[in-house]
NUFI-312215 format. One record per atom (N, C-alpha, C): residue in one letter; residue number from 1; atom name; y, x, z. Coordinates in steps of 0.02 Angstrom, whole numbers, padded with zeros to 5 digits. Each point is the difference from the previous one (the first is absolute). Example, Ala and Ser with C-alpha at 12.3 -4.5 7.8 and 13.67 -1.06 7.14 Angstrom:
REM residues 2
@type->A&seq->1&atom->N&py->-00284&px->00660&pz->00390
@type->A&seq->1&atom->CA&py->00059&px->-00045&pz->00000
@type->A&seq->1&atom->C&py->00060&px->00045&pz->00000
@type->S&seq->2&atom->N&py->00053&px->-00018&pz->-00036
@type->S&seq->2&atom->CA&py->00059&px->00042&pz->00003
@type->S&seq->2&atom->C&py->00055&px->-00039&pz->00037
REM end
This chain:
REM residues 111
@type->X&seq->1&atom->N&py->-00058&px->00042&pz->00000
@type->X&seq->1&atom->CA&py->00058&px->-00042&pz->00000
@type->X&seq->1&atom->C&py->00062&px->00044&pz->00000
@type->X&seq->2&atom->N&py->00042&px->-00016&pz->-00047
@type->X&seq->2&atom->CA&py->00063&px->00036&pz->-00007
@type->X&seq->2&atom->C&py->00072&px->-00023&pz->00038
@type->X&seq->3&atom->N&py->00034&px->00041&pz->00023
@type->X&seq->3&atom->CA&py->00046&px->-00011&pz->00025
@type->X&seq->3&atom->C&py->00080&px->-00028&pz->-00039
@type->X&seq->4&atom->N&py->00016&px->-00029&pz->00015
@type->X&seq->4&atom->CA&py->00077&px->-00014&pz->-00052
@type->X&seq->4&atom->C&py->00074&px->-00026&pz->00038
@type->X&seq->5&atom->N&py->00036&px->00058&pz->-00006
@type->X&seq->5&atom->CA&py->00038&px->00019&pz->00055
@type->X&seq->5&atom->C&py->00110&px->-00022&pz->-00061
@type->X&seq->6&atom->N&py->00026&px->-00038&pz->00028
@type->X&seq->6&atom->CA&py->00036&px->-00015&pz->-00029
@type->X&seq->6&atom->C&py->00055&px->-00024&pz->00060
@type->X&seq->7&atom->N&py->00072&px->-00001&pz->-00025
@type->X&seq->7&atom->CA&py->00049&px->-00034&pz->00038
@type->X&seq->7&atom->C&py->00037&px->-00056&pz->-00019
@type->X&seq->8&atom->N&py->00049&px->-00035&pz->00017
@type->X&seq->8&atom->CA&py->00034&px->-00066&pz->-00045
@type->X&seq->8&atom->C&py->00042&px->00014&pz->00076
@type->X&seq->9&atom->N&py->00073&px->-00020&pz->-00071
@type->X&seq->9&atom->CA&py->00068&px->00005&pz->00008
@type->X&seq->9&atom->C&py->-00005&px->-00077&pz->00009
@type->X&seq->10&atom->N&py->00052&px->-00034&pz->00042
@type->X&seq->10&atom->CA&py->-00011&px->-00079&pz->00007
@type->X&seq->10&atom->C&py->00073&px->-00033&pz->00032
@type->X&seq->11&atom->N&py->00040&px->-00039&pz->-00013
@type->X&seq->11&atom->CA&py->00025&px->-00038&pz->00046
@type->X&seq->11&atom->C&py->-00012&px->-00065&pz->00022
@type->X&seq->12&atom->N&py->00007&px->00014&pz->00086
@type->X&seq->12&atom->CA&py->-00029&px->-00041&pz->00010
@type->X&seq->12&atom->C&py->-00039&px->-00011&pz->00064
@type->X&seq->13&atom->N&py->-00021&px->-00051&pz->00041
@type->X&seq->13&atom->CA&py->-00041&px->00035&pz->00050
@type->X&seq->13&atom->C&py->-00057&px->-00044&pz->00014
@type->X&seq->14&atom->N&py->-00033&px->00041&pz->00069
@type->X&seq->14&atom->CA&py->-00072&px->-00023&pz->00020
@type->X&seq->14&atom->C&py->-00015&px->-00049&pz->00018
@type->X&seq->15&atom->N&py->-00073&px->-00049&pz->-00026
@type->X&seq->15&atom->CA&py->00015&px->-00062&pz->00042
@type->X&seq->15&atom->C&py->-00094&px->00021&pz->00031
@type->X&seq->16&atom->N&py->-00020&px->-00039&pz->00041
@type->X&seq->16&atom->CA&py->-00051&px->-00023&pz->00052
@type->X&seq->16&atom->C&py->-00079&px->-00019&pz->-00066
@type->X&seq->17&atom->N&py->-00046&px->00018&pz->00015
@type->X&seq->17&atom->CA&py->-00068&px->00004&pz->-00038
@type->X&seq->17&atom->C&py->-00015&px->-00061&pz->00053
@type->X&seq->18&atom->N&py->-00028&px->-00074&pz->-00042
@type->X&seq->18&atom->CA&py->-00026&px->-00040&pz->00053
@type->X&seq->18&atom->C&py->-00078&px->-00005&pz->00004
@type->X&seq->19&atom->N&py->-00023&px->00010&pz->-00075
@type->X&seq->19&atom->CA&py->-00070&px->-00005&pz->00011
@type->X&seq->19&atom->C&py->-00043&px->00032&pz->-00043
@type->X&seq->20&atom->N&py->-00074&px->00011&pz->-00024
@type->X&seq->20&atom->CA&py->-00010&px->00059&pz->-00066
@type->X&seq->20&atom->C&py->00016&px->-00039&pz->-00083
@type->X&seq->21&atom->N&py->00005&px->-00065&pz->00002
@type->X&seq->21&atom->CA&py->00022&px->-00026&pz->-00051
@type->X&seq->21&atom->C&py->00105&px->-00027&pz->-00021
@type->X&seq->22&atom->N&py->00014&px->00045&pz->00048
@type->X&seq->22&atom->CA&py->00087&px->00008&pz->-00004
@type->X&seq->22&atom->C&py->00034&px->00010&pz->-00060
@type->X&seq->23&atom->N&py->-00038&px->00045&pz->-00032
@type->X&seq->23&atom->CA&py->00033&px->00029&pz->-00056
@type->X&seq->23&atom->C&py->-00019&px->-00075&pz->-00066
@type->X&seq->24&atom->N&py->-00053&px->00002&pz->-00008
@type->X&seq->24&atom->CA&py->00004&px->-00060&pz->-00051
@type->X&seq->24&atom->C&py->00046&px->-00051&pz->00011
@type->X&seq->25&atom->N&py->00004&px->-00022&pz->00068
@type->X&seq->25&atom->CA&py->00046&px->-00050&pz->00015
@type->X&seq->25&atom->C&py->00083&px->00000&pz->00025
@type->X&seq->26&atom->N&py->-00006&px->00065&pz->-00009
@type->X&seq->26&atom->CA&py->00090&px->00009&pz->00003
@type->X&seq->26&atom->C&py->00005&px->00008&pz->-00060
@type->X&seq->27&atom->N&py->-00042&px->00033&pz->-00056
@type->X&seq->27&atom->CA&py->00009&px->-00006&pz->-00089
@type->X&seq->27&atom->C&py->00018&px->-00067&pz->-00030
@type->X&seq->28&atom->N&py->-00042&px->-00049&pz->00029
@type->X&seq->28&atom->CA&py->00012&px->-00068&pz->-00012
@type->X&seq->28&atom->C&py->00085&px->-00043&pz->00044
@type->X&seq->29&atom->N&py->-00029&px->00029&pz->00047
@type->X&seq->29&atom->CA&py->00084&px->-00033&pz->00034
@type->X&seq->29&atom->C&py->00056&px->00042&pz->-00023
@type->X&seq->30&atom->N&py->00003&px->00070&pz->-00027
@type->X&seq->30&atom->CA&py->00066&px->00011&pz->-00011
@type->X&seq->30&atom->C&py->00017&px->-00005&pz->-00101
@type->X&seq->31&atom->N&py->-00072&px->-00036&pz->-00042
@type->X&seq->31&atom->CA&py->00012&px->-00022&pz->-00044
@type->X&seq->31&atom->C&py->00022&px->-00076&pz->-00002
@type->X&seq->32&atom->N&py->-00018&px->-00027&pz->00035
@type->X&seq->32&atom->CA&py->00011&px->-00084&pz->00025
@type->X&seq->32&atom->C&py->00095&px->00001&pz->00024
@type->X&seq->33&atom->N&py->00020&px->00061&pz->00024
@type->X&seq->33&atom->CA&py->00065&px->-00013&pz->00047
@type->X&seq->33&atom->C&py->00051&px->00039&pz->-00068
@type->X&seq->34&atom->N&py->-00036&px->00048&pz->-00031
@type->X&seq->34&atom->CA&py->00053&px->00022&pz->-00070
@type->X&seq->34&atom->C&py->-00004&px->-00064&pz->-00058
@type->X&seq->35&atom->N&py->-00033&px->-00037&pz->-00011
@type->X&seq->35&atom->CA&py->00008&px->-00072&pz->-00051
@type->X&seq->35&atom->C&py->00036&px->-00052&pz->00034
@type->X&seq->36&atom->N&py->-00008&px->00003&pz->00057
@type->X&seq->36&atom->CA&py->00064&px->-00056&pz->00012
@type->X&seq->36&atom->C&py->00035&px->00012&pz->00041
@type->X&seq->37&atom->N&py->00038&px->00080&pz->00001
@type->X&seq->37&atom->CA&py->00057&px->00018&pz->00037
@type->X&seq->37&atom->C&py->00016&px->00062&pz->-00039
@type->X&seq->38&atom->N&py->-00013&px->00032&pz->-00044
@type->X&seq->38&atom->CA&py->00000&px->00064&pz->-00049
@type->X&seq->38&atom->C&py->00000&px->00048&pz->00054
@type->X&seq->39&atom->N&py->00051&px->00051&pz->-00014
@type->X&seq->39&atom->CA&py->-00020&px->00053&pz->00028
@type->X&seq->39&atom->C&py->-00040&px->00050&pz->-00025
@type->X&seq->40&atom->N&py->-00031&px->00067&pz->00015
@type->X&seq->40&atom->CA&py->-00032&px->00050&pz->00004
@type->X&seq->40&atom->C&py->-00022&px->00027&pz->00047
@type->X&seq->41&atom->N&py->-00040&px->-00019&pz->00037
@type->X&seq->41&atom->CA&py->-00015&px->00019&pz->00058
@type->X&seq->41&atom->C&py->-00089&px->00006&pz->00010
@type->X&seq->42&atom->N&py->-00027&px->00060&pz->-00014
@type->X&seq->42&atom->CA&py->-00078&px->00012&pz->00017
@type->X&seq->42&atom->C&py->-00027&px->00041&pz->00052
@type->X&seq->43&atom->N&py->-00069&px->00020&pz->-00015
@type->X&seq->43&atom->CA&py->-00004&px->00050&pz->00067
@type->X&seq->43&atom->C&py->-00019&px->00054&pz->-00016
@type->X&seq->44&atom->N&py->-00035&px->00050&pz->00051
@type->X&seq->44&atom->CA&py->-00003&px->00066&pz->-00019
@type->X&seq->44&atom->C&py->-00058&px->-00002&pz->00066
@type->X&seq->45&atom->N&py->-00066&px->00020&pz->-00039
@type->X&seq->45&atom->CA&py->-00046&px->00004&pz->00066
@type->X&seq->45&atom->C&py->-00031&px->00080&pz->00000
@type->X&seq->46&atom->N&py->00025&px->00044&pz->00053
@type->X&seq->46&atom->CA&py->-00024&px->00058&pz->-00008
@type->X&seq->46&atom->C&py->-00001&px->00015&pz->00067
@type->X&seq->47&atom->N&py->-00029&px->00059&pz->-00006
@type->X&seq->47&atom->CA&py->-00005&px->00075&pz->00084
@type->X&seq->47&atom->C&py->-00054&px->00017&pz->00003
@type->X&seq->48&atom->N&py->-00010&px->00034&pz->00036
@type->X&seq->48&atom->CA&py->-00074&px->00020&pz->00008
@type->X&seq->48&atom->C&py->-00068&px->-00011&pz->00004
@type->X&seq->49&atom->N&py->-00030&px->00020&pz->-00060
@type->X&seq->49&atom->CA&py->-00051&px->-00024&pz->-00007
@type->X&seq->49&atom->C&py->-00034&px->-00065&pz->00010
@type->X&seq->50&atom->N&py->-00010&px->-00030&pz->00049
@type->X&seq->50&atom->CA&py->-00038&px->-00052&pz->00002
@type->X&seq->50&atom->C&py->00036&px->-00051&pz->00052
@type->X&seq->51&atom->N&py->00093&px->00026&pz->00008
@type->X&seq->51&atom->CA&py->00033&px->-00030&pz->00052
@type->X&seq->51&atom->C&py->00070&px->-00010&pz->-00035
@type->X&seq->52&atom->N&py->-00021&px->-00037&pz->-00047
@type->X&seq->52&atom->CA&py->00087&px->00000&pz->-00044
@type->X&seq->52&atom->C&py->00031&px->-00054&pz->00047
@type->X&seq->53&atom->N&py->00052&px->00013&pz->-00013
@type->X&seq->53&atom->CA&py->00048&px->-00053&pz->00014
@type->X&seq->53&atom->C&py->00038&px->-00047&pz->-00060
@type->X&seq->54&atom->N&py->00038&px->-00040&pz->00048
@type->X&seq->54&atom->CA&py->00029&px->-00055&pz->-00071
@type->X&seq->54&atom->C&py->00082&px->00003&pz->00013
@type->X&seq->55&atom->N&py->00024&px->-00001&pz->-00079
@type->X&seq->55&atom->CA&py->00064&px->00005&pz->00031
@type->X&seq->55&atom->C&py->00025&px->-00063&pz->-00067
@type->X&seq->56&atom->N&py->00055&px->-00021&pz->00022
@type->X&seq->56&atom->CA&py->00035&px->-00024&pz->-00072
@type->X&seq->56&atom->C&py->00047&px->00019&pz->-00020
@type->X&seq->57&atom->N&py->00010&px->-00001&pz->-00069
@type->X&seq->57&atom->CA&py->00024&px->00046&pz->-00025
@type->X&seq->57&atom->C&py->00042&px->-00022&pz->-00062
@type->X&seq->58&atom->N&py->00073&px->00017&pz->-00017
@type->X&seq->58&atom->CA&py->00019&px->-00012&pz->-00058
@type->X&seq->58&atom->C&py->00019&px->00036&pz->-00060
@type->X&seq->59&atom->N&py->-00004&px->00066&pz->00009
@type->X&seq->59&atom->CA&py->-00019&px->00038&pz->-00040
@type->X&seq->59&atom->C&py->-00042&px->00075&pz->00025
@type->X&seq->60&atom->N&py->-00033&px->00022&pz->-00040
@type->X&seq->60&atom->CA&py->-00085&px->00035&pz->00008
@type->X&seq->60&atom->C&py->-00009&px->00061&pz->-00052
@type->X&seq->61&atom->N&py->00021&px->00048&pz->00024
@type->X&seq->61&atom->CA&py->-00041&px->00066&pz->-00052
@type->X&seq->61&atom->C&py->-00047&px->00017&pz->00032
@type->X&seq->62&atom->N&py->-00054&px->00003&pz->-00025
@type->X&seq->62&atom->CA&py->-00047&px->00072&pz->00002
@type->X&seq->62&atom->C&py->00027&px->00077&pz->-00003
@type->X&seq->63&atom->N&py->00007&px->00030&pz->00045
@type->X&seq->63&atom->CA&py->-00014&px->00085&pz->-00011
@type->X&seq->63&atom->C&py->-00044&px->00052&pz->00021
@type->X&seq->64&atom->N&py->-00016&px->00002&pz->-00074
@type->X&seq->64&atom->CA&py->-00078&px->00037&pz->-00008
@type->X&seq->64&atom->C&py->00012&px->00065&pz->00032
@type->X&seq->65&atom->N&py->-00064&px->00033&pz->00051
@type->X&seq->65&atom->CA&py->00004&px->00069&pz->00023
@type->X&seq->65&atom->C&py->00044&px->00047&pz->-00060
@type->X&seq->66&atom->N&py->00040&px->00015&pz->00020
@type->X&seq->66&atom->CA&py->00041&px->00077&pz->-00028
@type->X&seq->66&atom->C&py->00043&px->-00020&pz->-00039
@type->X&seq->67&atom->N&py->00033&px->-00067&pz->00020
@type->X&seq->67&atom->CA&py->00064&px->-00029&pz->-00016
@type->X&seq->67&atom->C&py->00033&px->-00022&pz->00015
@type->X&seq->68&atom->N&py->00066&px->-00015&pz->00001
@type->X&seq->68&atom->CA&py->00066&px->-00031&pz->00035
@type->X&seq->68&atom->C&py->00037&px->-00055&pz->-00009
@type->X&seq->69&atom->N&py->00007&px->-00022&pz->00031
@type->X&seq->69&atom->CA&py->00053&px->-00063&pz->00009
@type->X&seq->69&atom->C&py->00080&px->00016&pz->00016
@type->X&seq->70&atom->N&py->00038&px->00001&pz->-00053
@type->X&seq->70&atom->CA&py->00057&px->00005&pz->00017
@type->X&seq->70&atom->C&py->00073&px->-00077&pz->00026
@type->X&seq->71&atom->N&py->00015&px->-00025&pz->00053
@type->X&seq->71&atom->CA&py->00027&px->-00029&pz->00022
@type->X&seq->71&atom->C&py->00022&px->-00007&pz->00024
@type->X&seq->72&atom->N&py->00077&px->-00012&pz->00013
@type->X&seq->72&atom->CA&py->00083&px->-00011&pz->00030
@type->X&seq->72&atom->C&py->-00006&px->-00069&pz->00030
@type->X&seq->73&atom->N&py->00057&px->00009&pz->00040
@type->X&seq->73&atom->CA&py->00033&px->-00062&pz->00009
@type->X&seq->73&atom->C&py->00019&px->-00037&pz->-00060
@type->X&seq->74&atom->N&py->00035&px->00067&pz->-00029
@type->X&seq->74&atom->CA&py->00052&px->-00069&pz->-00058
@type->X&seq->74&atom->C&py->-00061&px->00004&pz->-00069
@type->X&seq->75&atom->N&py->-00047&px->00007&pz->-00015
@type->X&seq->75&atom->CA&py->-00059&px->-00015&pz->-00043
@type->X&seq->75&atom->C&py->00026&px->-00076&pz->-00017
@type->X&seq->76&atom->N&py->-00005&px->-00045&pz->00073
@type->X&seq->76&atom->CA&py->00005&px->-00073&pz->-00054
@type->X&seq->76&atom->C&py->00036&px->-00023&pz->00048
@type->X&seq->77&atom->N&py->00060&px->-00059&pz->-00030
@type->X&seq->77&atom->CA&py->00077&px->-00013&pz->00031
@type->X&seq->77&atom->C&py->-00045&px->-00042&pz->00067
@type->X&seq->78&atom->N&py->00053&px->-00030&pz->00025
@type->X&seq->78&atom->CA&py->00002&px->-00022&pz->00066
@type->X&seq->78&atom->C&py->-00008&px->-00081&pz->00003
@type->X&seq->79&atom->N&py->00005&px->-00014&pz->-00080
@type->X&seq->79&atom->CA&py->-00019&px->-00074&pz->-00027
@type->X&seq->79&atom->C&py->-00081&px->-00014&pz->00007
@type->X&seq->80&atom->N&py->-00021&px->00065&pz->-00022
@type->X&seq->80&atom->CA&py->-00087&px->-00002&pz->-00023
@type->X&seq->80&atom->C&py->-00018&px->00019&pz->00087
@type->X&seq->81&atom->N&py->00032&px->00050&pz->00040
@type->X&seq->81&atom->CA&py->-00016&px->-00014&pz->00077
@type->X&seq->81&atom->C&py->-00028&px->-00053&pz->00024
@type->X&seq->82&atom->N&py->00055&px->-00050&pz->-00010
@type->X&seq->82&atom->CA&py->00016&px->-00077&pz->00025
@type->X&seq->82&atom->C&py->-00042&px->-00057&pz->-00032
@type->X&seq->83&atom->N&py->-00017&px->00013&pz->-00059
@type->X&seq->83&atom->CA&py->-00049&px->-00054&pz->-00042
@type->X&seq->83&atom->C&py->-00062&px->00011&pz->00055
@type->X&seq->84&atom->N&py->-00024&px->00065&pz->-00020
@type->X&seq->84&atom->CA&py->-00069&px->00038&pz->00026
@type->X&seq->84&atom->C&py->-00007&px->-00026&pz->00058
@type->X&seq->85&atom->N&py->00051&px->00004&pz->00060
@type->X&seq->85&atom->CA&py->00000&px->-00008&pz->00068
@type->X&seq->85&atom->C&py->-00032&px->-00077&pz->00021
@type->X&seq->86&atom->N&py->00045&px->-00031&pz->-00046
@type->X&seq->86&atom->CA&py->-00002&px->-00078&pz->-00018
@type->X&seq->86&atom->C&py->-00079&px->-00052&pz->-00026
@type->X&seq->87&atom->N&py->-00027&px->00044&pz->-00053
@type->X&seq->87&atom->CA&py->-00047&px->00008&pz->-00016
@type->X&seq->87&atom->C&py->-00063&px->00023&pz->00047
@type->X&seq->88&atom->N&py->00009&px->00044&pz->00027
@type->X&seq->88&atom->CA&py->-00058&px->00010&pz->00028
@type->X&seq->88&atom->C&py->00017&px->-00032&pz->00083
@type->X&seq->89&atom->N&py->00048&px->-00010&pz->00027
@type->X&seq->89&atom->CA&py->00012&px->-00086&pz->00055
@type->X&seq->89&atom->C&py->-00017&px->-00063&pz->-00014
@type->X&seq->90&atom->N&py->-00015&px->-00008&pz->-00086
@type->X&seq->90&atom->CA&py->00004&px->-00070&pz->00003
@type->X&seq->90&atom->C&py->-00093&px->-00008&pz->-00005
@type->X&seq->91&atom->N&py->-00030&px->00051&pz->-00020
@type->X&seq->91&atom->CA&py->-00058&px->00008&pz->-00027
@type->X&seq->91&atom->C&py->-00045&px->00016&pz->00098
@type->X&seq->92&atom->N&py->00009&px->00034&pz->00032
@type->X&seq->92&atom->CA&py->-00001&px->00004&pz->00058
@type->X&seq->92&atom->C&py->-00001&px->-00059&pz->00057
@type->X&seq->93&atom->N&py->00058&px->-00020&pz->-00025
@type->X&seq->93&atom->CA&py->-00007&px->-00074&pz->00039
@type->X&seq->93&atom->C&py->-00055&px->-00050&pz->-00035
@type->X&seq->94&atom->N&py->-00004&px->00020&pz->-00068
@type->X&seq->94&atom->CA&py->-00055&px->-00050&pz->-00018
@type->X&seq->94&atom->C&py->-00060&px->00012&pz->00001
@type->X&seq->95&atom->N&py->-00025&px->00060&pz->00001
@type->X&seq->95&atom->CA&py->-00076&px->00035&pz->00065
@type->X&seq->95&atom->C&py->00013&px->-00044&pz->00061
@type->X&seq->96&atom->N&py->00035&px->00005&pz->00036
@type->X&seq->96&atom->CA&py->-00007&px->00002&pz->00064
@type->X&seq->96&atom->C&py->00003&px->00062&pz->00051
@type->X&seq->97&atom->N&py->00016&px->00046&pz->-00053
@type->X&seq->97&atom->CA&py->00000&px->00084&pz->00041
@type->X&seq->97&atom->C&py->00078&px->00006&pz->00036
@type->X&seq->98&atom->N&py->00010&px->00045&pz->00025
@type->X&seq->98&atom->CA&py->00071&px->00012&pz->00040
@type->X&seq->98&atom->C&py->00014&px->00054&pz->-00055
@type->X&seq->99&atom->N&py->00070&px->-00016&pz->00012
@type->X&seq->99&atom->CA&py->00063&px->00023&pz->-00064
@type->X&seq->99&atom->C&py->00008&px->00074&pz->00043
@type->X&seq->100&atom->N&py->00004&px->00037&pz->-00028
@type->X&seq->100&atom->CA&py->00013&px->00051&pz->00013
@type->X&seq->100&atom->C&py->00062&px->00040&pz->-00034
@type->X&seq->101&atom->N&py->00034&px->00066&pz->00014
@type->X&seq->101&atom->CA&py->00062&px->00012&pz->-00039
@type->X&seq->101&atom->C&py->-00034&px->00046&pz->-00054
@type->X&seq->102&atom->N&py->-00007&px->-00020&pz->-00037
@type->X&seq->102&atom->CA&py->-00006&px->00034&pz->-00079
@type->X&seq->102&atom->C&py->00011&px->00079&pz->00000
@type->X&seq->103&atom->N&py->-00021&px->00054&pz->-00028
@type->X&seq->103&atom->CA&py->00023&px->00062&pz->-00019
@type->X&seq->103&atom->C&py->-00071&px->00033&pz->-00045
@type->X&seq->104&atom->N&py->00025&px->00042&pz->-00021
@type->X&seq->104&atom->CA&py->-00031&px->00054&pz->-00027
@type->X&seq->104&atom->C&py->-00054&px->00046&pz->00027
@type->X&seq->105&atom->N&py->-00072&px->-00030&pz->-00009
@type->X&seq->105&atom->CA&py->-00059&px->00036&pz->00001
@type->X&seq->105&atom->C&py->-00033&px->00039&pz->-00020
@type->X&seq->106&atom->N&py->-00046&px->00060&pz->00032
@type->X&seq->106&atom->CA&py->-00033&px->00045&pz->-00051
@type->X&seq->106&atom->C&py->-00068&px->-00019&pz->00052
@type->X&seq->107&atom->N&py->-00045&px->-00017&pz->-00056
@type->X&seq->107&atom->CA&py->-00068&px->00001&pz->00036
@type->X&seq->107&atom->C&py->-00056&px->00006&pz->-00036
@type->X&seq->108&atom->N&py->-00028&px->00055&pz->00041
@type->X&seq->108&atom->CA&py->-00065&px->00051&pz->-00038
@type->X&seq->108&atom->C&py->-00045&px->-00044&pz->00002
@type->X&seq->109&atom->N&py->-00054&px->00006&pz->-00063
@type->X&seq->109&atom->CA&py->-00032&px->-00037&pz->-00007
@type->X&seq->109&atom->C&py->-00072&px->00029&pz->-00008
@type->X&seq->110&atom->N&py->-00064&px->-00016&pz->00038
@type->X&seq->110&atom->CA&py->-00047&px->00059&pz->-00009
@type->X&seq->110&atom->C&py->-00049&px->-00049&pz->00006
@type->X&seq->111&atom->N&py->-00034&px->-00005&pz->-00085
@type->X&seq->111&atom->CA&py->-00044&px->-00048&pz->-00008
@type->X&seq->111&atom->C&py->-00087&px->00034&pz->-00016
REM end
């Protein structure tokens, strides 16, 4: 068995794993809550090995071992801040998860 070791750039933050079938069903609830409220708002399930976590997320790179992510503050205005923030509160409240303050994640991913 091979190892596969990767990171993702993300904004955005962590929400609570409720049960082993979570992930199908937050796929379904946060496609159900983008058709009749738009938005962009998905997730990002990673960490270690066999203990990822869940986060949501509104925008998501991958960065592959022995590469970089370059990112500022001023990358994207203070409009796209505020959508995002908005977006991933309104999507949050419609889980049922607690809102948390949004920022900029790096999390290793070792599958």
């Amino acid at each position: 068995m091979g190892m596969y070791h990767s990171t993702y750039f993300a904004y955005g933050f962590q929400i609570p794993d409720t049960h082993p079938g979570a992930l199908e069903d937050l796929d379904d609830q946060l496609r159900q809550h983008k058709e009749q409220h738009g938005g962009d708002v998905g997730y990002l399930s990673a960490g270690n090995y066999d203990q990822d976590m869940t986060f949501l997320v509104t925008h998501s790179t991958e960065v592959s071992l022995g590469k970089f992510e370059h990112v500022t503050p001023q990358t994207y205005s203070a409009e796209q801040y505020e959508a995002w923030n908005r977006e991933l509160k309104a999507a949050a409240m419609a889980l049922g998860v607690v809102t948390r303050e949004p920022g900029w994640l790096v999390v290793p991913d070792l599958s």
